[in-house]
C-alpha positions as CSV (number, residue, x, y, z in Angstrom):
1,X,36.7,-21.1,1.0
2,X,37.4,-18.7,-1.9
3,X,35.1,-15.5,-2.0
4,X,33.8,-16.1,-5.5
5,X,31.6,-12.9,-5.3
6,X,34.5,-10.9,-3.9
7,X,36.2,-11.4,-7.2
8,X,36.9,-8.4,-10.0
9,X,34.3,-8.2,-13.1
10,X,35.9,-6.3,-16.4
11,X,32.9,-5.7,-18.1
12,X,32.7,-2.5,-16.6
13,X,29.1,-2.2,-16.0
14,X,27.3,-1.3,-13.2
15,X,23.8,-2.8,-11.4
16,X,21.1,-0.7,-10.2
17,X,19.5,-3.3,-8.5
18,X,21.0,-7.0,-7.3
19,X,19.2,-9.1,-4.5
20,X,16.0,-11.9,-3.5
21,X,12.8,-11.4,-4.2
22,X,9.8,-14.0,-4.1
23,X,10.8,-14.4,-0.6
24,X,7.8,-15.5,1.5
25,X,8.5,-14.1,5.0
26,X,7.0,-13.6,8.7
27,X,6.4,-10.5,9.7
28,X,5.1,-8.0,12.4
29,X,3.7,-4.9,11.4
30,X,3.2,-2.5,13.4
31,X,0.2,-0.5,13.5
32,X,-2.0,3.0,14.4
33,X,-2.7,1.7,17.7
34,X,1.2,0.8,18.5
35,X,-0.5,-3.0,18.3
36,X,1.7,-5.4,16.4
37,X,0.0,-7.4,13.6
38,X,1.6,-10.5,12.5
39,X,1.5,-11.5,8.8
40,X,3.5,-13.0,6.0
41,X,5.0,-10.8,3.1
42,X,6.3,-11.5,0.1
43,X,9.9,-9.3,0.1
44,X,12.4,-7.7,-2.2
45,X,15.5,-6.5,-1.3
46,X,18.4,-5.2,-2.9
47,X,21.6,-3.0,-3.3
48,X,23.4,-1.7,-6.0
49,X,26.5,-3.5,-8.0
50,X,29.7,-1.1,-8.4
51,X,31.2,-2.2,-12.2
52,X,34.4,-3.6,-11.2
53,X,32.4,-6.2,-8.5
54,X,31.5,-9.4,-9.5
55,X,28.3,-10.3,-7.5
56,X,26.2,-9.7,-3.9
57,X,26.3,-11.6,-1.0
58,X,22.5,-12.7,-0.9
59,X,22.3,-14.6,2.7
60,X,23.2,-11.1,4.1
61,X,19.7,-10.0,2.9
62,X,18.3,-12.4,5.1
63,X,20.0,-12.0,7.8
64,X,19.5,-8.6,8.1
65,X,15.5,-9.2,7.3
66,X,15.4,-11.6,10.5
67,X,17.3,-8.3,12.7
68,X,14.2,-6.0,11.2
69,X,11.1,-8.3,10.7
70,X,9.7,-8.0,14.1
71,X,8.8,-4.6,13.7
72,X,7.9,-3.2,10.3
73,X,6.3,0.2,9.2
74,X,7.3,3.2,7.3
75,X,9.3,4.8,9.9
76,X,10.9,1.9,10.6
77,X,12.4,0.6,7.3
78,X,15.2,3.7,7.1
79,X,16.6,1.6,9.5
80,X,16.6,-1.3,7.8
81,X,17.7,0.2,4.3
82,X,21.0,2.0,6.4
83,X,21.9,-1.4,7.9
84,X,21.5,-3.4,3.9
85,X,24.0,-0.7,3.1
86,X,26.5,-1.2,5.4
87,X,26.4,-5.3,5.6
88,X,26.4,-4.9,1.7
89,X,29.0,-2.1,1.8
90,X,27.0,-0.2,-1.2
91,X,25.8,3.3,-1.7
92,X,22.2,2.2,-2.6
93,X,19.6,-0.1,-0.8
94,X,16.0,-1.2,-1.8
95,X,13.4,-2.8,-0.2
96,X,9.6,-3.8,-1.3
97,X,7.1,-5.9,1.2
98,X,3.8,-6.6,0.0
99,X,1.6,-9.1,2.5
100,X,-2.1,-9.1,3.4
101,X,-3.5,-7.1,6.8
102,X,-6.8,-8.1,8.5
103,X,-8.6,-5.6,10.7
104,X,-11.5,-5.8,12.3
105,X,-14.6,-3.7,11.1
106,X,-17.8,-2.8,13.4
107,X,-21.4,-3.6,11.3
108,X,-23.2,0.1,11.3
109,X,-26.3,-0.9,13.1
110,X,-25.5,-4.4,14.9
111,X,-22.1,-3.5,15.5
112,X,-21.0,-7.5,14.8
113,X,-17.3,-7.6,14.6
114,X,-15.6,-9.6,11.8
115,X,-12.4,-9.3,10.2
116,X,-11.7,-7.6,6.5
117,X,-8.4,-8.0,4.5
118,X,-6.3,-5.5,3.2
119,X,-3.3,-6.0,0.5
120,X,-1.0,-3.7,1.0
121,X,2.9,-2.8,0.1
122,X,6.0,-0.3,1.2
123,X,8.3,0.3,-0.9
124,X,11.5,2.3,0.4
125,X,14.7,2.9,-1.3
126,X,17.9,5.0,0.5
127,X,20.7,6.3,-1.8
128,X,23.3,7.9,-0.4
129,X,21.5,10.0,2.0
130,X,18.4,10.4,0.1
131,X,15.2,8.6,0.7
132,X,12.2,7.7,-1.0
133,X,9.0,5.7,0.6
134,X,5.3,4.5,-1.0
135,X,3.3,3.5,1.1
136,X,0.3,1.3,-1.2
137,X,-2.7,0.1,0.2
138,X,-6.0,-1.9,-1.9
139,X,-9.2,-1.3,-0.4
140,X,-12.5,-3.1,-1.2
141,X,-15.8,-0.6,-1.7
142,X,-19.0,-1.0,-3.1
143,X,-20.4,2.0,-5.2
144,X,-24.1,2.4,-6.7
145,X,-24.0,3.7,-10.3
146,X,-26.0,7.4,-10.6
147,X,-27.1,6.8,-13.9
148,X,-28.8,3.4,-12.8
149,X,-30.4,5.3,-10.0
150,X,-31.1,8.1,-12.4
151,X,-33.3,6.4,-15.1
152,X,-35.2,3.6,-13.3
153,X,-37.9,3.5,-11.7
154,X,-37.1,0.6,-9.3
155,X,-33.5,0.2,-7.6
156,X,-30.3,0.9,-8.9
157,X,-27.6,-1.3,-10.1
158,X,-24.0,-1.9,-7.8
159,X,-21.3,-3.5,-7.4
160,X,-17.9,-4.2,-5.6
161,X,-15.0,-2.3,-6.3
162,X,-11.3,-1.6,-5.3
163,X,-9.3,1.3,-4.8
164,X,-5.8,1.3,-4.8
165,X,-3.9,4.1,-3.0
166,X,0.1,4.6,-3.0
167,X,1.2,7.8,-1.5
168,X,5.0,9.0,-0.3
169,X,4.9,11.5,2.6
170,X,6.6,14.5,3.5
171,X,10.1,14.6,5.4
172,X,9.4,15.7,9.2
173,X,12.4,17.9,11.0
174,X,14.6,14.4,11.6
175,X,14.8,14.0,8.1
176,X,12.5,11.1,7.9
177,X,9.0,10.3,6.4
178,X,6.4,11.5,8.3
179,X,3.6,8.8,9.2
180,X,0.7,7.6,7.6
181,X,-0.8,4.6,8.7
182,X,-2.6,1.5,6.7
183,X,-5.6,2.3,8.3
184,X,-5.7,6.2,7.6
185,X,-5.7,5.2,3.8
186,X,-8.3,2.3,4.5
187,X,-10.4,5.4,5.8
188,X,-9.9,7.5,3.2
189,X,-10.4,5.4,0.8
190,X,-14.0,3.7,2.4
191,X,-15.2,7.0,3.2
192,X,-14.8,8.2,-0.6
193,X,-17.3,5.4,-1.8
194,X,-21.0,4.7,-2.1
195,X,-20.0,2.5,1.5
196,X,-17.7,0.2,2.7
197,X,-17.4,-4.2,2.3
198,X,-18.4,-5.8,5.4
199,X,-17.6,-9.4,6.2
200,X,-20.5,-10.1,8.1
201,X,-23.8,-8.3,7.9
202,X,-27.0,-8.9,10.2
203,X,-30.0,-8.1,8.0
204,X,-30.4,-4.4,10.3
205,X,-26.8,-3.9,8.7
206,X,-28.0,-4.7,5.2
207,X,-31.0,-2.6,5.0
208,X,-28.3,0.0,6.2
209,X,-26.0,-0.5,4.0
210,X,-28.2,-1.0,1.1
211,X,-30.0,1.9,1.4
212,X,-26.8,4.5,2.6
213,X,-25.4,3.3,-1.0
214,X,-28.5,4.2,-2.5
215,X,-27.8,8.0,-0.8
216,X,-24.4,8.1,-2.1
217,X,-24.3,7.1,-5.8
218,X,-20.9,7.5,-7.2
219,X,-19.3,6.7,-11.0
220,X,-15.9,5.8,-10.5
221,X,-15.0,9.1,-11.8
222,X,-16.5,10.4,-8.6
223,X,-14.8,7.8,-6.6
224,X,-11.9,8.5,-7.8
225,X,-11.7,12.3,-7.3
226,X,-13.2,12.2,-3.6
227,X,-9.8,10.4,-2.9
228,X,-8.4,12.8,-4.2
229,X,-9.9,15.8,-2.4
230,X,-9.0,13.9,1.0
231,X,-5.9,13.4,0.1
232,X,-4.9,17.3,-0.6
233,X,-6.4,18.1,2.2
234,X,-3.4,15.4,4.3
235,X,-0.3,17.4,4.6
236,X,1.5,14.9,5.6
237,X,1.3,13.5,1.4
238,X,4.0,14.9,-1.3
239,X,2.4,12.9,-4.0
240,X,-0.6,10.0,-4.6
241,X,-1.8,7.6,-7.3
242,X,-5.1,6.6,-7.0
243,X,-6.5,3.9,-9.1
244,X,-10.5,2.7,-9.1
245,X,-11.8,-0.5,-10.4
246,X,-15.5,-1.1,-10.5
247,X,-16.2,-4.3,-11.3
248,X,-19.8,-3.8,-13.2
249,X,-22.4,-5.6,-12.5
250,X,-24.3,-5.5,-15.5
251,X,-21.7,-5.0,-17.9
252,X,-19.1,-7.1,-19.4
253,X,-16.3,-5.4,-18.3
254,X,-14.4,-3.5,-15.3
255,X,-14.8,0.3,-14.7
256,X,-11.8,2.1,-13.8
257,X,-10.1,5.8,-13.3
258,X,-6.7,6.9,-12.5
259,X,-5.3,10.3,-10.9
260,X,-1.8,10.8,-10.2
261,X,-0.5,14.0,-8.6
262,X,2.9,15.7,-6.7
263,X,1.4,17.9,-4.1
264,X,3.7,20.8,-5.4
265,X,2.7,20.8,-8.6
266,X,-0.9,22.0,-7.5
């Protein structure tokens, strides 16, 4: 059968990007405790288009997802980018997996066990030699507003939030990323807030929780820039985005803040 993609183009332009996406997948993840986590992402993946070629070969993509699914995590997806390049035969090869993570969290007093979900995303991309990785994880939180706390006389007002961190990591002496795990960001990122989300809470837990918030009060400003001090402190980060939604409780709209930052620049 004729090789319709193999053919010449003569439009002479070039593609920085040609592949799937919107591909529902299986995968395993692989995770702090060397424990594999099985999930199902939604996946991007492509390689760059030379001028003078008329298309990709898109099954390859798949068939070189079902070699890598079974174990996916930052240090493993080099891997997979160098092996896209080669069954492509490009220079360039891109990859983005986004899929939902459940971990179980321990109650603070009753210490009742229940699962919370995470949405999280890693991006790499290999040209040439060169690499890039984000590692992006969405964390639920519930702050307590100071001001509320500040000028009544009974209670404050709180509410749920999220914070979203993406962070690429510094190279280690192989050349590749060093490693930050989903669940160093989840901790970063809970222990930044007035407290954590709990999926189940016995009423000890509640009067707990309720009352730790009330200690901690934090605008999402403040939010917002204890990530950021925990993050500096990670040498293992070469740059962060950090973005905080509080979605008010009284008000009629979302709270948010946003600090971005290369670790050189500081």
């Amino acid at each position: 059968m004729n090789d319709v993609q193999a053919r010449p183009d003569h439009r002479g332009i070039a593609l920085q990007q040609v592949g799937i996406c919107s591909l529902p997948y299986p995968i395993t993840v692989t995770d702090k405790a060397h424990q594999q986590t099985h999930t199902v992402a939604t996946i991007a993946m492509s390689v760059n288009l030379p001028p003078a070629e008329k298309g990709t070969h898109m099954s390859r993509f798949v068939e070189e997802l079902k070699v890598h699914h079974n174990n996916i995590s930052m240090r493993t997806l080099p891997r997979l980018l160098n092996d896209m390049k080669g069954r492509l035969m490009q220079d360039c090869a891109r990859v983005e997996i986004s899929f939902p993570i459940f971990l179980e969290r321990v109650a603070p007093v009753s210490r009742s066990r229940a699962l919370v979900g995470y949405q999280c995303r890693m991006v790499a991309e290999m040209k040439g030699t060169e690499q890039d990785s984000i590692l992006e994880v969405k964390v639920p939180v519930t702050s307590l507003c100071p001001c509320s706390k500040e000028i009544s006389d009974y209670g404050a007002h709180n509410q749920r939030g999220t914070i979203t961190l993406a962070v690429r990591t510094t190279l280690s002496e192989d050349g590749n990323p060093h490693q930050i795990w989903i669940e160093d960001l989840i901790d970063v990122a809970e222990a930044s807030a007035s407290s954590p989300v709990y999926t189940s809470l016995k009423r000890e837990d509640e009067k707990f929780v309720t009352e730790s918030a009330y200690l901690t009060p934090c605008f999402v400003e403040d939010i917002t820039r204890n990530v950021v001090e925990r993050l500096q402190q990670d040498a293992r980060v070469a740059w962060f985005r950090v973005h905080v939604e509080n979605f008010e409780s009284i008000h009629g709209h979302s709270a948010y803040a946003v600090c971005e930052m290369a670790m050189e620049s500081m």
